[in-house]
C-alpha positions as CSV (number, residue, x, y, z in Angstrom):
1,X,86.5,28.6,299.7
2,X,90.1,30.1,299.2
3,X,92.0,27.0,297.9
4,X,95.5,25.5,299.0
5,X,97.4,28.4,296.9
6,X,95.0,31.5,298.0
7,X,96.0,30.2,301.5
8,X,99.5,30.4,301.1
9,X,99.7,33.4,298.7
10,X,97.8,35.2,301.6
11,X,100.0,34.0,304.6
12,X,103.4,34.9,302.5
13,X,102.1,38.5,302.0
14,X,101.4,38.6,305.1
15,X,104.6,37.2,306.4
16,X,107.1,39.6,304.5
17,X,104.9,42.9,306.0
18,X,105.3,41.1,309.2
19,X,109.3,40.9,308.6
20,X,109.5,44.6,307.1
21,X,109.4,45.6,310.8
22,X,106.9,48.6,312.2
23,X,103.9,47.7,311.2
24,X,104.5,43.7,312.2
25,X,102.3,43.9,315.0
26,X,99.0,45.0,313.7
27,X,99.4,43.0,310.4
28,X,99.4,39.6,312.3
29,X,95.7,40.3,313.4
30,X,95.1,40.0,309.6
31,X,96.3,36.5,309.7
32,X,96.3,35.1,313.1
33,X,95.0,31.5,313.8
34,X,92.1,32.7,315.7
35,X,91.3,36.4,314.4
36,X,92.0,38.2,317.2
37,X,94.5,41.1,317.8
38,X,95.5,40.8,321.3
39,X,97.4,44.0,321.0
40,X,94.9,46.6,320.1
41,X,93.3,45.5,323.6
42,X,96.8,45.3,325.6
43,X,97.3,49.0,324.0
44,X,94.1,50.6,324.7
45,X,94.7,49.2,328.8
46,X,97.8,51.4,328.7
47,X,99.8,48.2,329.1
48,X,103.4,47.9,328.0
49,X,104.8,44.8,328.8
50,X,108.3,45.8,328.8
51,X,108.8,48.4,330.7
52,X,105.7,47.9,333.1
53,X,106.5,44.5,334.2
54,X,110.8,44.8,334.2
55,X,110.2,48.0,336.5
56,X,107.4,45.8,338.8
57,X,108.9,42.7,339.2
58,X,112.7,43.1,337.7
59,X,114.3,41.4,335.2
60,X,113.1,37.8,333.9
61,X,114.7,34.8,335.7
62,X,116.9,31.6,334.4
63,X,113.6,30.0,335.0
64,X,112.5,31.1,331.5
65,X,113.1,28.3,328.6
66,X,112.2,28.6,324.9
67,X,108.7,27.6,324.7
68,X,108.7,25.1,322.2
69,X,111.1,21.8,321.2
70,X,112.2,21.2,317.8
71,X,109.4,19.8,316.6
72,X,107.1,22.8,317.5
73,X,105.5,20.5,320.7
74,X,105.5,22.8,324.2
75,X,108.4,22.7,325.8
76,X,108.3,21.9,330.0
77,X,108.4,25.1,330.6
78,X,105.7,26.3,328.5
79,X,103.1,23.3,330.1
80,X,104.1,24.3,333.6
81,X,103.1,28.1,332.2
82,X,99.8,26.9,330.9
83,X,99.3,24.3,333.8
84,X,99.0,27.2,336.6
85,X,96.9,29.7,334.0
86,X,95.1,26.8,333.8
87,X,94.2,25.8,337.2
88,X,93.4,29.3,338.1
89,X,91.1,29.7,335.9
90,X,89.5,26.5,336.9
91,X,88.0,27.9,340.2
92,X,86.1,24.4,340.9
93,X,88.6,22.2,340.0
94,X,86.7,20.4,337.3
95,X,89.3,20.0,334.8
96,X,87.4,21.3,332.3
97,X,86.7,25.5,331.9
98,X,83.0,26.2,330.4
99,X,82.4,28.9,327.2
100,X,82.0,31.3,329.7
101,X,85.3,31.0,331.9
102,X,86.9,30.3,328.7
103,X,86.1,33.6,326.9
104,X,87.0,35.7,330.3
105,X,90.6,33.9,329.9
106,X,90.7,34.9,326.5
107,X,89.5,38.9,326.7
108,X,92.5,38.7,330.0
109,X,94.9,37.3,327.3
110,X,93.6,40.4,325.1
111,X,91.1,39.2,322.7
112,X,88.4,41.4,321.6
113,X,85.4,41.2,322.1
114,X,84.3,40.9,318.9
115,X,86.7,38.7,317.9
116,X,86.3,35.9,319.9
117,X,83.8,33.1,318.4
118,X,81.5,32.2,321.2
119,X,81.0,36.1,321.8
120,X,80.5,36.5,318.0
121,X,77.7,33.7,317.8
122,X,75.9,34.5,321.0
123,X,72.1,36.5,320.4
124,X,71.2,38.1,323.4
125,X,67.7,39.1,322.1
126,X,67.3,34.8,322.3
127,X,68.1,33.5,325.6
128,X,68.0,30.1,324.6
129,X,68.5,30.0,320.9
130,X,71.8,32.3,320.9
131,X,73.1,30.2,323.7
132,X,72.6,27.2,321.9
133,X,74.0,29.0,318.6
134,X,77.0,30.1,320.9
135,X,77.6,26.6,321.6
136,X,77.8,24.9,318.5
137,X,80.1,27.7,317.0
138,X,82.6,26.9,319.5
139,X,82.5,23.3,319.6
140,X,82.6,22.8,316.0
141,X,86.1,25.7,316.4
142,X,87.1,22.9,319.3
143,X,86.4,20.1,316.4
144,X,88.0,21.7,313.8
145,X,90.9,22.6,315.5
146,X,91.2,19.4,317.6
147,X,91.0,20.7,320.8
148,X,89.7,17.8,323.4
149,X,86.6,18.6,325.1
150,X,83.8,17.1,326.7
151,X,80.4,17.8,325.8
152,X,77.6,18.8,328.4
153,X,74.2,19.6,329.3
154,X,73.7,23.3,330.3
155,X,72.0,23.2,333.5
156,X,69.6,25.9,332.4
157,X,69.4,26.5,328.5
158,X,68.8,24.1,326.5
159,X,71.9,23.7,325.4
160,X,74.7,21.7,325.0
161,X,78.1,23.1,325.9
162,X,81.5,22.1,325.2
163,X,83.9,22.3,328.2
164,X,87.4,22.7,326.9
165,X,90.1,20.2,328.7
166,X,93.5,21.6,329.8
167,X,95.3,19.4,327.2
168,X,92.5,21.2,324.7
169,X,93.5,24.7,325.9
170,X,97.4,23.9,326.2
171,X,96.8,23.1,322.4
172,X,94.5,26.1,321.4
173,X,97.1,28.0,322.9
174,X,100.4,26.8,321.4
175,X,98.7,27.1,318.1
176,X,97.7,31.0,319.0
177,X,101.4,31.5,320.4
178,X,103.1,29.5,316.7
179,X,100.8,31.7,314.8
180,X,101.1,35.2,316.8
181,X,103.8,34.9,319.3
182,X,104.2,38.8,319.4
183,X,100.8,39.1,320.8
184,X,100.8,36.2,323.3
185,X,103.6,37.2,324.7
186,X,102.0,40.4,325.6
187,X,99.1,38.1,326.6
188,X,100.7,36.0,328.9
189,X,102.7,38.2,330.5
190,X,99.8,40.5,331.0
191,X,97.7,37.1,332.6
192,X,101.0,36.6,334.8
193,X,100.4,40.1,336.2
194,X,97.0,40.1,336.7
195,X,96.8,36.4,338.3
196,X,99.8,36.8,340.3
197,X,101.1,33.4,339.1
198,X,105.3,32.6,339.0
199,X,106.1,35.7,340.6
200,X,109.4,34.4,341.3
201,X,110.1,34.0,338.0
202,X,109.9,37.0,336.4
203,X,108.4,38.5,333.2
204,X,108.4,36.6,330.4
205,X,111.1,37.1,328.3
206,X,110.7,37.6,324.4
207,X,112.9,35.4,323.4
208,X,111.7,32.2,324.7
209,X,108.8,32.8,321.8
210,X,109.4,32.2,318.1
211,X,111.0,35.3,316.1
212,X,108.3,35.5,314.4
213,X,104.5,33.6,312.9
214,X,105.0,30.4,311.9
215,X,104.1,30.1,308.3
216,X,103.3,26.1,308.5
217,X,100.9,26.6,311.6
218,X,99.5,29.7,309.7
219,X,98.7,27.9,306.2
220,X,97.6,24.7,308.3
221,X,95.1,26.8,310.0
222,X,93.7,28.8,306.7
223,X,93.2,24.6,305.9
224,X,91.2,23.6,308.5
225,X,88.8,27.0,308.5
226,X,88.1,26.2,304.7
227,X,87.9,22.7,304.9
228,X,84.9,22.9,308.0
229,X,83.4,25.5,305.7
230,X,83.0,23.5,302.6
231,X,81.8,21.0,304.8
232,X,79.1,23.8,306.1
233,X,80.3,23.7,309.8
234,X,79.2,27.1,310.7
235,X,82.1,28.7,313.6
236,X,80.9,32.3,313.1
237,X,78.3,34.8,311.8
């Protein structure tokens, strides 16, 4: 287990090749919160958000705020962002999105893959068994990470799956934005695109985001991922 000092050697490395400039982008994969590299997807769709969208829908709005307060909690106009993503992808108007409807959100947003955790724990060759696997790797990420959830019999499998709340993904995803706001601002303007959501208010603009990864969120995360592993909570294969 890297210890407290590994963790923050790592994310200030890290940070100053993200602040030397060109290369900023694909050295945050390298430390983001939740391993993925949104941008490597966004680029291989052809998608550039600033020219694309700007020439599509013109320029952003005043509707646009910065998307958090002082205190790093969402700003309003961040939760109303998240609120309609939200309730979009929540087709049956549960209040809760399944592993499934959850990892299409995230590949939309531009997560690999092979990046995301449910995707990485899932056996194929075990119908059952690798759902159930599946499962537990993602609600011991929801656990660790303290995203509310509620816990629930898979019709089929026997399994139980957790079912991520909107407050839990409204918190998943202000830690990914704190952590990588390069990429999910790609990522969310790419969602507003494909979903059709806001229209009236334009693209997003960059500068509602942090500047750059937030070293605090980043070395808080590092935390948590070794602390569940010396405990021998198992998120990944």
């Amino acid at each position: 287990m890297l210890n407290f000092f590994s963790a923050v050697t790592v994310a200030l490395v890290s940070f100053k090749v993200v602040l030397a400039g060109p290369v900023r982008e694909r050295s945050l994969s390298d430390v983001s919160l939740f391993e993925r590299d949104w941008d490597d997807s966004l680029f291989a769709r052809g998608y550039e958000v600033d020219e694309y969208l700007v020439t599509r829908h013109g320029p952003p709005s005043t509707y646009w705020k910065p998307f958090f307060n002082a205190d790093k909690s969402i700003s309003t106009t961040f939760e109303t962002l998240l609120h309609s993503i939200f309730r979009y992808v929540d087709a049956s108007n549960l209040g809760y999105l399944s592993p499934e409807v959850y990892v299409a959100l995230l590949e939309d947003l531009g997560s690999l893959p092979t990046q995301i955790i449910w995707l990485r724990n899932l056996d194929s060759s075990l119908p059952d068994e690798g759902i159930a696997q599946a499962d537990t790797a993602l609600t011991n990420w929801y656990l660790t990470f303290d995203a509310e959830m509620e816990l629930v019999p898979r019709p089929v499998y026997a399994s139980i799956m957790p079912m991520i709340s909107e407050k839990g993904f409204m918190h998943l995803t202000a830690l990914n934005t704190l952590g990588n706001p390069e990429a999910l601002w790609r990522g969310l303007n790419y969602v507003l695109d494909e979903y059709g959501l806001l229209q009236n208010w334009g693209p997003i603009p960059r500068d509602v985001m942090p500047d750059f990864p937030d070293l605090e969120t980043l070395i808080e995360g590092m935390a948590k991922k070794d602390a569940a592993a010396a405990k021998g909570i198992v998120m990944r294969r």
